[in-house]
N, C-alpha and C positions, 0 to 999 in steps of 0.2 A: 425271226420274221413273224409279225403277224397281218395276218390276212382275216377276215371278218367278211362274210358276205350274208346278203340280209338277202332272205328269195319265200316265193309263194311256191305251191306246190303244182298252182299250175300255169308257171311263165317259162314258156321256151327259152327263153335267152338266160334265164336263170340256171338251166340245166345246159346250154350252151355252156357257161361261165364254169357254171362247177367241172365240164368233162373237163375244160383248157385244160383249167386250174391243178386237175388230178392230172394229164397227162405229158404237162410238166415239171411234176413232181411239187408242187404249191404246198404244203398243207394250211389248212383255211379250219376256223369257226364257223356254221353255219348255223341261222336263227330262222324258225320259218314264223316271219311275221302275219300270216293269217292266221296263226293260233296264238301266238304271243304277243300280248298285247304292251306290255310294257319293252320288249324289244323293237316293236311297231314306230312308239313314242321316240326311244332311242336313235332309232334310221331317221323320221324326220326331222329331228332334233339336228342331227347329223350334215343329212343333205336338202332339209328344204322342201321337200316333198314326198309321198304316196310313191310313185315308180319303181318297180324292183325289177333287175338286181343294183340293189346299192354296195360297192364295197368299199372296204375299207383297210386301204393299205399302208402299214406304218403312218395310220395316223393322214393321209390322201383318202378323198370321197371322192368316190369314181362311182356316174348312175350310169347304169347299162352295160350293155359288155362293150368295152372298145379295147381291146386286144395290147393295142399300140403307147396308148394310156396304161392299162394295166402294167406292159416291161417297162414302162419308164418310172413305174411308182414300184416296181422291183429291184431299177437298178438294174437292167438287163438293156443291148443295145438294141 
């Protein structure tokens, strides 16, 4: 499974995303794009825009937390 989420250190819904993520057993890559800039490049490359959390599941770009989107880009019902 990969799971990739691009987050700043200070966006709630980015540490929203990451608890789901851990307390459904997810395991994720995480880049914190306000210090890396070439993974910055990457996420807009990606999704089109600046707004994090950008993830990226198998290969699906999902901007923000939306839960319902994430288990369907899991495969989960």
């Amino acid at each position: 499974m990969a799971v990739t989420i691009y987050t700043t250190p200070s966006c709630s819904y980015c540490r929203v995303a990451k608890d789901w993520l851990r307390k459904e057993g997810v395991n994720f890559t995480e880049y914190d794009v306000a210090r890396d800039t070439r993974k910055a490049d990457e996420m807009v490359h990606k999704s089109g825009q600046m707004g994090v959390p950008v993830l990226d599941v198998h290969g699906r770009i999902i901007v923000g937390f939306n839960q319902s989107e994430i288990e369907k880009a899991l495969h989960r019902p």
